[in-house]
NUPAMI-62385 format. One line per field, with one value per residue (C-alpha): residue number from 1; residue in one letter; x, y, z. Coordinates in steps of 0.05 Angstrom, whole numbers. Example, Ala and Ser with C-alpha at 12.3 -4.5 7.8 and 13.67 -1.06 7.14 Angstrom:
<pts>
k c(1,2) .
r c(A,S) .
X c(246,273) .
Y c(-90,-21) .
Z c(156,143) .
</pts>
This chain:
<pts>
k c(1,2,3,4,5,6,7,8,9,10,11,12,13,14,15,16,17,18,19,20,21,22,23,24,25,26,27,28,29,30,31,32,33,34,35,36,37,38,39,40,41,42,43,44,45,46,47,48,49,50,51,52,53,54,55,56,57,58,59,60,61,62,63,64,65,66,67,68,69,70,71,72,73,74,75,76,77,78,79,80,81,82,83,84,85,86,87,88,89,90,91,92,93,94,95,96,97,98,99,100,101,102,103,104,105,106,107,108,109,110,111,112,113,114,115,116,117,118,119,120,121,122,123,124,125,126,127,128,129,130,131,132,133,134,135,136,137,138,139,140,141,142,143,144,145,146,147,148,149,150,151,152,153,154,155,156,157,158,159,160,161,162,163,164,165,166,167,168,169,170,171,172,173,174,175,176,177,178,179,180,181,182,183,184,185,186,187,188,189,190,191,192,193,194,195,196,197,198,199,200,201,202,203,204,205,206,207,208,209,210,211,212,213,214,215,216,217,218,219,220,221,222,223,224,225,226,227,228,229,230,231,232,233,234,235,236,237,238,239,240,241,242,243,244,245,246,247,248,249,250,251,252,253,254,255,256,257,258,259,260,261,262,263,264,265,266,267,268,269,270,271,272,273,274,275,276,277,278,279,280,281,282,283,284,285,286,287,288,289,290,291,292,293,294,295,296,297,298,299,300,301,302,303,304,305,306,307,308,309,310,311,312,313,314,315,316,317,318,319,320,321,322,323,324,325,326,327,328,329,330,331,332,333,334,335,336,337,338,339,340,341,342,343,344,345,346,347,348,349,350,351,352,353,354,355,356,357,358,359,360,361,362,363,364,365,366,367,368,369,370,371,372,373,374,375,376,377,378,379,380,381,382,383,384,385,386,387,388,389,390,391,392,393,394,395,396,397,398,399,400,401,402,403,404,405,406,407,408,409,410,411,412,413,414,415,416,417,418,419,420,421,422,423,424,425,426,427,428,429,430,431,432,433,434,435,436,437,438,439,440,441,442,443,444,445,446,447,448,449,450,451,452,453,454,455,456,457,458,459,460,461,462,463,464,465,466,467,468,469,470,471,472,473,474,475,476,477,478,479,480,481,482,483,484,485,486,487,488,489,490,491,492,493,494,495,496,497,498,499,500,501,502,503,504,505,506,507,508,509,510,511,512,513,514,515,516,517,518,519,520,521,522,523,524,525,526,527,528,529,530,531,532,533,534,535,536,537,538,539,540,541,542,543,544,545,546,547,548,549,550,551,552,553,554,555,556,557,558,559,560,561,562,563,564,565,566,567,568,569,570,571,572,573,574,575,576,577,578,579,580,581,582,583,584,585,586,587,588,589,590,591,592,593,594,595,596,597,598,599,600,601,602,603,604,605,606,607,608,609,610,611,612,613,614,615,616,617,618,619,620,621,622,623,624,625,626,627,628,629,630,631,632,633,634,635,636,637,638,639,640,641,642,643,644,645,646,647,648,649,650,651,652,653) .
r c(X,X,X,X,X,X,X,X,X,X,X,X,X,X,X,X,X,X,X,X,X,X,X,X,X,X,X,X,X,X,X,X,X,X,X,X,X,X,X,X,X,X,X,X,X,X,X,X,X,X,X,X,X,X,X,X,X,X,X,X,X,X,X,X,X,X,X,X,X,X,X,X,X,X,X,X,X,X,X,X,X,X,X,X,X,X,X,X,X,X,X,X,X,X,X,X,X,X,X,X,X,X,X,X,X,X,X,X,X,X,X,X,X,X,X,X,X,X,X,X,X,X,X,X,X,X,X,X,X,X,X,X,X,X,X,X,X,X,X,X,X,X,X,X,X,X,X,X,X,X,X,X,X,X,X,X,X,X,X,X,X,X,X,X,X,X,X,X,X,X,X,X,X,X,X,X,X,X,X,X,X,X,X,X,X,X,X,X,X,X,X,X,X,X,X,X,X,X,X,X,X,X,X,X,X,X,X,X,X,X,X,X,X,X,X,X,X,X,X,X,X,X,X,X,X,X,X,X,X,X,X,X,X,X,X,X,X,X,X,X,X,X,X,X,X,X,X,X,X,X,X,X,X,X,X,X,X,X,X,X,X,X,X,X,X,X,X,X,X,X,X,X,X,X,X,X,X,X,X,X,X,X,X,X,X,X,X,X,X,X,X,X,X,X,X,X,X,X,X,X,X,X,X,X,X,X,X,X,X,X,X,X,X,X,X,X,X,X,X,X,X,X,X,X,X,X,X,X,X,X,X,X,X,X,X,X,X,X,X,X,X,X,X,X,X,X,X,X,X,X,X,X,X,X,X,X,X,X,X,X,X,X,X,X,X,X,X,X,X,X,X,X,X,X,X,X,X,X,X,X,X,X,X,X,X,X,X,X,X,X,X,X,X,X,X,X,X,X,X,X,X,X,X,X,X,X,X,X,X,X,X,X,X,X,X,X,X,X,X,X,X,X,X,X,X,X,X,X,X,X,X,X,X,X,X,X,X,X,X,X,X,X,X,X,X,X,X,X,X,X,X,X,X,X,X,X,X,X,X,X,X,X,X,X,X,X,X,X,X,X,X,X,X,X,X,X,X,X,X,X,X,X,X,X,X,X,X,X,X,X,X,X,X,X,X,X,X,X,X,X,X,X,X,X,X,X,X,X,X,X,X,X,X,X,X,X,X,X,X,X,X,X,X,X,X,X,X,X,X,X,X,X,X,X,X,X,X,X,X,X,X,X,X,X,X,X,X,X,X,X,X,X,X,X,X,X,X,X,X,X,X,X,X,X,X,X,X,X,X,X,X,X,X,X,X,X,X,X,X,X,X,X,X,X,X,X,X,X,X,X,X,X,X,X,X,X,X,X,X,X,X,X,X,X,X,X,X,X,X,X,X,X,X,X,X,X,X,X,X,X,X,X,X,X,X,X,X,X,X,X,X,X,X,X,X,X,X,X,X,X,X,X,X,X,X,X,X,X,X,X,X,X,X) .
X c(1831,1815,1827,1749,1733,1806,1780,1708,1741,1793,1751,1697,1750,1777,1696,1707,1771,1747,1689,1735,1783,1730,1690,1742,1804,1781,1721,1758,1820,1771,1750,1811,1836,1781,1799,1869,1848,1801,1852,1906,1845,1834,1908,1917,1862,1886,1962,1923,1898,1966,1995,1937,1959,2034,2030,1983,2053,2101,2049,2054,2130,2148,2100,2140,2204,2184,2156,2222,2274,2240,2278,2211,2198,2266,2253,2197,2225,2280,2240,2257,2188,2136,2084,2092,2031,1980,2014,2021,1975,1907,1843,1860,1932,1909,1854,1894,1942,1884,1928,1893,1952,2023,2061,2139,2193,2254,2325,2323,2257,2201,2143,2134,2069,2007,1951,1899,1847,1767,1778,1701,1693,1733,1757,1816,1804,1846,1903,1880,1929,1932,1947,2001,2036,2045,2082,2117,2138,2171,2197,2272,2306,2374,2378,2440,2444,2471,2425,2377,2337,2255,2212,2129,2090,2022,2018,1962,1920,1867,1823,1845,1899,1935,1984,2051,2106,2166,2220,2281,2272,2334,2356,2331,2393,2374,2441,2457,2454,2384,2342,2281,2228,2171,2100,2053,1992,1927,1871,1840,1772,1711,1717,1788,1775,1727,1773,1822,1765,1731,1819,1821,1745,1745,1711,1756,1765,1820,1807,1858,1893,1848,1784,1730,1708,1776,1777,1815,1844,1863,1904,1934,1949,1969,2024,2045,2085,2159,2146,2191,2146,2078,2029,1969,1897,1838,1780,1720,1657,1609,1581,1577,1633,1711,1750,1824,1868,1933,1969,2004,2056,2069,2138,2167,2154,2083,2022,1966,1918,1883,1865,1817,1781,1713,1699,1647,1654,1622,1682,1684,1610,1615,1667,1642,1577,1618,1652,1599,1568,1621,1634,1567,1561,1633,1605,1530,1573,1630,1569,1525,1593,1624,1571,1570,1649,1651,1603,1629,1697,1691,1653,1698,1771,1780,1749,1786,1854,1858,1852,1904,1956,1946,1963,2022,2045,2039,2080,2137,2138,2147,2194,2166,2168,2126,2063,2012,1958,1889,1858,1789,1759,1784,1792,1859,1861,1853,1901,1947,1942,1960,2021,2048,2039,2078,2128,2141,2156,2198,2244,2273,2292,2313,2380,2383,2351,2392,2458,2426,2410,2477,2506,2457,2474,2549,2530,2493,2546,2613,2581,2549,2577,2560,2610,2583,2601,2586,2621,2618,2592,2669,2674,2715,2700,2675,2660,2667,2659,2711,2665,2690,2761,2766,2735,2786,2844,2868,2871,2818,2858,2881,2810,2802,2851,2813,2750,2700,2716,2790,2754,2716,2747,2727,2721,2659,2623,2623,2592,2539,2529,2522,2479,2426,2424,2420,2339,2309,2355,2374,2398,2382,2428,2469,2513,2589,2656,2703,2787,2814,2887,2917,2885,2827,2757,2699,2635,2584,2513,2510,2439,2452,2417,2427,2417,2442,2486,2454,2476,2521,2457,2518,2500,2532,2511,2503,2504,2513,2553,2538,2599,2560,2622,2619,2543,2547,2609,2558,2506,2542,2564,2501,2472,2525,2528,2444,2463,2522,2552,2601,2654,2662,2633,2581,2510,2467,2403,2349,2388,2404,2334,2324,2384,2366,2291,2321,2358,2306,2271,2326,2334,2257,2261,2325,2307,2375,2388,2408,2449,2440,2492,2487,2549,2574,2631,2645,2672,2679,2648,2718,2752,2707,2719,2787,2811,2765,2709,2772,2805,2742,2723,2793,2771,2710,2736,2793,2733,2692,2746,2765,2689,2696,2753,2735,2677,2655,2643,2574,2566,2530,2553,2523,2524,2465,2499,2552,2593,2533,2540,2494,2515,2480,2510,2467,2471,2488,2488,2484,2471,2553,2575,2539,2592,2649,2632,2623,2687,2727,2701,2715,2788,2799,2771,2820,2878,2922,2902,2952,2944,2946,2924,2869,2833,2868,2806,2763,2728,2650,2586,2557,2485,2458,2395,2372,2327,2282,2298,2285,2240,2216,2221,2276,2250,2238,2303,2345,2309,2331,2399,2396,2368,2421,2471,2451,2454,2526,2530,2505,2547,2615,2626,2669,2634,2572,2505,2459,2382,2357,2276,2298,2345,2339,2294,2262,2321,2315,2285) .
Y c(3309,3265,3198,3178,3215,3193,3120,3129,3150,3095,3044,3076,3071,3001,2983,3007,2981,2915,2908,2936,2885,2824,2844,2874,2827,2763,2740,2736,2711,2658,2643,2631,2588,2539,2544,2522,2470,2446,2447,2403,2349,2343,2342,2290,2245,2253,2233,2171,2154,2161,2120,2056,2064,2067,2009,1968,1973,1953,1889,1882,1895,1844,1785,1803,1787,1732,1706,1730,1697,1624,1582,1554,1621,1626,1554,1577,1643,1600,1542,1490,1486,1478,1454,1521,1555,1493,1493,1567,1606,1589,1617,1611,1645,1711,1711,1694,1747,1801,1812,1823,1806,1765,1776,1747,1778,1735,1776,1803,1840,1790,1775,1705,1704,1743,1721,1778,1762,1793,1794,1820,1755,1716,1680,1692,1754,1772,1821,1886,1911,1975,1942,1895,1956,1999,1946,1924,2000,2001,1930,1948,1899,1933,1917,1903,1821,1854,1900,1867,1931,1927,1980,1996,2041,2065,2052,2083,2027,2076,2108,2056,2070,2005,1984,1947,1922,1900,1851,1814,1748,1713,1652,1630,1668,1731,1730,1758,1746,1771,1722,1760,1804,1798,1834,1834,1885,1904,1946,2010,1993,2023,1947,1960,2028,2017,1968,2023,2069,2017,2006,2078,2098,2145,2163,2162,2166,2146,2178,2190,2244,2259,2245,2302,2295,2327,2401,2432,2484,2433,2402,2452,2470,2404,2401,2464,2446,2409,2353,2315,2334,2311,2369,2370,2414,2426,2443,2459,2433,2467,2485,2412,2380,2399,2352,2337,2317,2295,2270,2199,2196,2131,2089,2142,2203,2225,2245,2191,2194,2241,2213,2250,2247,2274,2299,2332,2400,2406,2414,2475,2496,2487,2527,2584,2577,2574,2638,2676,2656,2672,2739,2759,2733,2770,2839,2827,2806,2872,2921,2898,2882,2954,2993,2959,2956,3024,3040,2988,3018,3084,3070,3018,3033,3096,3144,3104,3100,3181,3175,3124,3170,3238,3194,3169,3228,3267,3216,3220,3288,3290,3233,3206,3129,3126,3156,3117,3111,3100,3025,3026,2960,2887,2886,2897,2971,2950,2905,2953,3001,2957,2930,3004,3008,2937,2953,3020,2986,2937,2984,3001,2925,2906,2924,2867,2819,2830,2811,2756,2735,2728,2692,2635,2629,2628,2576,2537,2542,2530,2472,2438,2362,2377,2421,2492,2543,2614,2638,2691,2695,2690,2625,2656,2627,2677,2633,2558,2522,2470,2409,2437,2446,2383,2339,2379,2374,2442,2502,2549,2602,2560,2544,2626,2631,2596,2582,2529,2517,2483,2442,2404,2340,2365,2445,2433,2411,2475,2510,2456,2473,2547,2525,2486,2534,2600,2568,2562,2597,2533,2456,2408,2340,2359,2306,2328,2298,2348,2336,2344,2372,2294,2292,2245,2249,2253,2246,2293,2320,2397,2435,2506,2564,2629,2689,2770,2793,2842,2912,2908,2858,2815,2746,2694,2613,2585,2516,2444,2389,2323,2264,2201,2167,2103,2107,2107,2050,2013,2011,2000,1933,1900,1929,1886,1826,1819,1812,1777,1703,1725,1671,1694,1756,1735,1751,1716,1676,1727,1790,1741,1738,1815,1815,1766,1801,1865,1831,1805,1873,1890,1847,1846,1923,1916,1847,1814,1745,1728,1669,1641,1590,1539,1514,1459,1424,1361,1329,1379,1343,1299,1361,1370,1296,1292,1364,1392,1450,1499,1475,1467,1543,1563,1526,1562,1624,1613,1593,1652,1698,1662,1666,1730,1738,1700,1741,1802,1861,1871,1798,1772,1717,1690,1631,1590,1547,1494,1487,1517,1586,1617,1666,1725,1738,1800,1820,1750,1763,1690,1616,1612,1674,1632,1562,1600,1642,1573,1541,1598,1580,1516,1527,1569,1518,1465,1512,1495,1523,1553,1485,1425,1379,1407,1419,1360,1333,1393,1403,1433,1421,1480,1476,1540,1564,1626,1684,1676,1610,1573,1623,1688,1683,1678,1608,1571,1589,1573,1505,1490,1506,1457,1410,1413,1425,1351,1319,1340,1311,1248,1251,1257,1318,1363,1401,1448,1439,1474,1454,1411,1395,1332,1307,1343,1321,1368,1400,1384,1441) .
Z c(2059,2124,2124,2121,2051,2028,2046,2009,1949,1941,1957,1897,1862,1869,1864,1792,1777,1803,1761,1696,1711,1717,1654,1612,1630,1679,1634,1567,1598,1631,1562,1531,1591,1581,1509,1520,1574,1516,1465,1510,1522,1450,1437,1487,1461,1400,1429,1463,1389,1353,1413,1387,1323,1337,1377,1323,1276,1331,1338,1257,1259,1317,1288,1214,1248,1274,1205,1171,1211,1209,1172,1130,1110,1080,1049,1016,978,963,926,973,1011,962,1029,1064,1045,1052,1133,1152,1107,1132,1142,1218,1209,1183,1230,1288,1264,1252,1177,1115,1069,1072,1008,990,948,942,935,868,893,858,890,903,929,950,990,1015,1069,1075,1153,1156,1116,1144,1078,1026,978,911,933,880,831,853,931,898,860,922,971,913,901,981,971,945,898,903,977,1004,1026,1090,1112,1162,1168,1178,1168,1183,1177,1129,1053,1005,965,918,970,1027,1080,1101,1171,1135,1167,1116,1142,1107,1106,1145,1170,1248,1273,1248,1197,1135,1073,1062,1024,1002,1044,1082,1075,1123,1121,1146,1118,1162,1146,1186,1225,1242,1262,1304,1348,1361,1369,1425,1454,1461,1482,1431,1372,1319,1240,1201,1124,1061,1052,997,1025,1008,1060,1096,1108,1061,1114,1169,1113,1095,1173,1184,1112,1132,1200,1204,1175,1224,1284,1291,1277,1304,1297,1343,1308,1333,1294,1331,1403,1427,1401,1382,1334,1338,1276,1251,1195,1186,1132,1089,1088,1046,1088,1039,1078,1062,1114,1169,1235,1269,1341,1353,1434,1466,1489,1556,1602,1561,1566,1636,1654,1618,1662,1720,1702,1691,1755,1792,1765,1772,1848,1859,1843,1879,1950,1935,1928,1986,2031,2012,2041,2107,2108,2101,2176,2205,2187,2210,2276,2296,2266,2249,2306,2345,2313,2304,2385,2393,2347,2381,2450,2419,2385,2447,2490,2429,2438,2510,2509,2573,2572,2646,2605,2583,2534,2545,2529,2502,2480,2485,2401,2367,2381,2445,2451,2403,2461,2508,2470,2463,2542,2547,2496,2537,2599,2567,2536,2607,2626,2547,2565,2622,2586,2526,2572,2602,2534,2504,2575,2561,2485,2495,2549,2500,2448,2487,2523,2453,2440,2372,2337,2320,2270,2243,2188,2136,2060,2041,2081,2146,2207,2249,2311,2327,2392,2422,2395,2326,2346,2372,2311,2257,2298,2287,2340,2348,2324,2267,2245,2250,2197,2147,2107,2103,2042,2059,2100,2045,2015,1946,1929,1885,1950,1976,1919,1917,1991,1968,1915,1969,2016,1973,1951,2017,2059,2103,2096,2146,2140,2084,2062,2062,2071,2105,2122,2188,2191,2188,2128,2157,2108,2157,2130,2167,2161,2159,2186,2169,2167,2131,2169,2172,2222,2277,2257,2198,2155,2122,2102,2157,2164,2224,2228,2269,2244,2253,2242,2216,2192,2234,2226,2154,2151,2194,2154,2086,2119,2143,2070,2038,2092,2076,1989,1993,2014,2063,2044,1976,1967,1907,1909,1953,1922,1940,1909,1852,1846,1840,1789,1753,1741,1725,1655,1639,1642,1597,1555,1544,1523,1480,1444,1463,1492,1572,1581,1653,1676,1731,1746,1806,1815,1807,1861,1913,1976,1969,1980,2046,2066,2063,2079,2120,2113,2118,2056,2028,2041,2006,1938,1943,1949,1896,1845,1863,1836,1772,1753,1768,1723,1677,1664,1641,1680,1659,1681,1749,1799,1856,1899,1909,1967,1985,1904,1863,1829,1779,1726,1689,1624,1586,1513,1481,1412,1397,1434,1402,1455,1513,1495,1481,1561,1582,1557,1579,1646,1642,1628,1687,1734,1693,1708,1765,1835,1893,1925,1874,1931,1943,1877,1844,1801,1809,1749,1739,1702,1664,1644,1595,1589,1538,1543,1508,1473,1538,1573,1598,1670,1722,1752,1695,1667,1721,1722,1653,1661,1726,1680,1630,1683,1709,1644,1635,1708,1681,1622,1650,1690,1662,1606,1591,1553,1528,1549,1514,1526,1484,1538,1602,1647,1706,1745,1816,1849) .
</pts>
């Protein structure tokens, strides 16, 4: 069969195929793509709506451990505070609080009180039986007096689903014994849900478990999951809107309520329009572009190519490389005819070039400052150039004895190496450190390149190495010259700053306390006056390292200037951990030095501030403990305090 009816027929039948494949496979698949695009919108809505909710109890659960761990609270339960309700438990409070009931058990697990709040209303309600029963039901009597445990989460009330956050009640330290527990609850009413609704921007519905008007069958889909991952169901409701739900289990791990989120389904609609548009316009363009394709093709391409391959064929037969074939047209074929004639009377000078070729690269390569290499896939050097020989120290033929590998300060290195390159089939300043034969570690940047040998197609790399060594010691100096005092190594003020916002980051997201010290010592500038800056600098740099000893590792000290140093002690446990840091400090100051004379009376002033006793933010806390630090000044010298906003004054910055 020619090559024009063999090209008619395949291209009637990819026309087929084509149009089989775009209504029997494209379009449905389109379908169900928009469906699962569809169903991870709704799922992520409904994510964004668990999220409100999730983040409604952590509100509940932090303001109930702030409520527990007041000392009036624990008054209250235990008798001693008769006045507590008339002062906290107003109108205003639960309000203020957005709760709708506060309820205390004392240790044995009775309830003390009950107050409920209409927050529609805004006045006091009765707290229902049936309310009452159900956080009395999670509220354990046989608690342990050393369990400090709080839990939230949803309870059930009747037909009502309830946010309720349950918290021992402890002393202001957060210390055991427990003394009785802490309930603190608010009602998912159509007012409440509609907040979360309006935080989220989404229609939402929060309904019992066994609300009618629940679908039986997303239930049941919903029960039917692991109950220790979050299931959740798209359903849609009709052709203009899909519905996501999920199911919220109580304190004790029993479904009691469905939260659902209603969206409309016109990202959906519309793509299915789109589709069919576009499948219907693809088909119209293939049957009206086909036809001319298929003229176009024959007058232009293939007349001509069965010309072009009887010229060639004949010229391969009489293997006569002076012959030429004809050049019709300035198109491709054109310009394929003249590449034959070019590549035809290049084949006679290829051999030249190719010598001249390889005189210039071994040129290039001998002459290189930078060391080169090319080596095999075991590792074997196959070629290097003097630059190479000279930075390892070894002989060339030495170097052709052995594999990259040896050269690497750690073997793993060079399966990483193996590892980067195999992905892209090059590196380009790959971080190594390689060994010269005195054992020297030079740290180097490696551009290789994976490529096949001419001839034999074996893997070899070929590759440039750079030696950054004093580049890199360079920069690691000024990088810790611009973050720390250079007479005693500390952090500098500004990269104390950055520190010192970091913990507080942290301790923020783990709920611990940060002490921050500011310490100076007490009469240093005597040490300046009578012995000099020199001397001076010594007790500076003596001081440095017993606060550094005298610390933790996890601890941070820097120097402010002249005799002040600040410290950054994380995870206090306790304002107790903070004195006994600072005493220990103390006492290695009070400890003799290598030179009596010189430190003889050197003492310091601590001053202590707390995060977040004191406050939340790096400034204001190290003004407090410069506050405190001055009273101690003022006091004696020679000691620590705590900051007092009784005492202290403003600090001097």
């Amino acid at each position: 069969m020619r090559l024009r009816a063999q090209i008619i027929w395949g291209m009637g039948f990819v026309a087929v195929a084509v149009l089989a494949l775009l209504f029997g496979f494209a379009y449905p698949r389109l379908g169900r793509t928009f469906t699962d695009i569809e169903q991870v919108d709704v799922r992520q809505d409904v994510d964004r709506a668990t999220n409100a909710l999730a983040a409604e109890l952590s509100t509940l659960e932090v303001q109930s451990h702030d409520w527990a761990s007041w000392d009036d609270t624990a008054a209250y339960v235990a008798g001693t505070k008769p006045s507590y309700v008339d002062e906290n438990l107003s109108a205003d409070t639960f309000m203020n609080l957005h709760l709708n009931l506060i309820a205390f058990f004392d240790a044995s697990g009775r309830l003390v009180l009950a107050q409920a709040f209409d927050l529609d209303e805004g006045e006091a309600a009765a707290a229902p039986e049936d309310e009452m029963a159900a956080v009395a039901s999670v509220v354990s009597p046989g608690r342990s007096p050393d369990d400090t445990s709080s839990r939230a989460g949803l309870l059930s009330f009747g037909d009502q689903v309830a946010l309720v956050a349950i918290h021992p009640i402890l002393n202001s330290a957060h210390e055991p014994p427990v003394l009785g527990t802490l309930v603190i609850g608010r009602t998912l009413g159509p007012s409440e849900v509609d907040r979360l609704a309006a935080q989220v921007a989404l229609p939402l519905s929060v309904r019992g478990i066994t609300d009618p008007r629940n679908d039986p069958g997303v239930v049941a889909t919903l029960l039917g999951g692991d109950p220790a991952r979050r299931q959740v169901a798209v359903v849609p409701l009709n052709a203009e809107t899909v519905a996501g739900y999920t199911v919220w289990r109580d304190l004790s791990g029993v479904p009691v309520a469905v939260l659902g989120v209603e969206v409309s389904r016109d990202p959906f609609r519309a793509g299915l329009t789109a589709a069919t548009f576009l499948l219907v316009a693809t088909v119209v363009t293939y049957v009206l572009l086909g036809g001319g394709f298929l003229w176009f093709l024959d007058s232009r391409v293939l007349s001509r190519t069965a010309r072009l391959t009887r010229s060639v064929a004949q010229i391969a037969r009489d293997q006569d490389p002076a012959a030429r074939v004809a050049v019709v047209g300035k198109d491709e074929l054109g310009g394929l005819a003249e590449n034959i004639n070019g590549m035809l009377a290049a084949i006679e000078e290829s051999s030249t070039a190719l010598v001249q070729s390889e005189r210039r690269y071994h040129n290039l390569f001998d002459s290189s400052r930078d060391p080169i290499y090319i080596t095999a896939a075991d590792g074997h050097f196959v070629d290097v150039n003097p630059a190479l020989v000279e930075l390892f120290g070894y002989s060339r033929d030495q170097l052709m004895t052995k594999t990259a590998g040896e050269l690497y300060a750690r073997p793993e290195d060079r399966d990483a190496f193996r590892a980067a390159i195999a992905g892209k089939g090059f590196v380009t300043g790959y971080p190594v450190s390689l060994r010269k034969k005195d054992g020297t570690l030079v740290r180097c940047l490696l551009t290789t390149i994976a490529d096949k040998a001419p001839g034999t197609g074996e893997v070899i790399y070929q590759g440039i190495i750079r030696d950054v060594t004093e580049l890199l010691r360079q920069q690691e100096e000024l990088t810790f010259l611009a973050t720390h005092d250079p007479l005693t190594g500390l952090l500098t003020r500004s990269a104390l700053n950055d520190v010192l916002s970091l913990e507080i980051a942290r301790a923020m997201r783990n709920l611990e306390r940060l002490a921050v010290f500011y310490l100076d010592l007490d009469k240093f500038k005597q040490v300046n006056d009578i012995h000099g800056h020199a001397a001076g600098d010594r007790v500076l740099r003596d001081v440095a390292a017993r606060l550094r000893e005298a610390l933790r590792a996890s601890d941070t000290v820097a120097r402010l200037g002249g005799d002040e140093f600040v410290a950054l002690l994380p995870g206090i446990d306790s304002p107790k951990d903070a004195e006994l840091a600072a005493e220990k400090i103390l006492q290695a100051l009070r400890d003799s030095f290598s030179d009596a004379d010189l430190a003889r009376g050197l003492s310091a002033s601590i001053g202590i501030a707390l995060y977040p006793d004191d406050g939340d933010d790096g400034t204001r806390l190290l003004q407090k403990a410069d506050a405190a630090m001055y009273n101690v000044k003022n006091c004696g010298r020679d000691g620590w305090k705590r900051y007092d906003p009784k005492t202290d004054g403003p600090s001097r910055s």
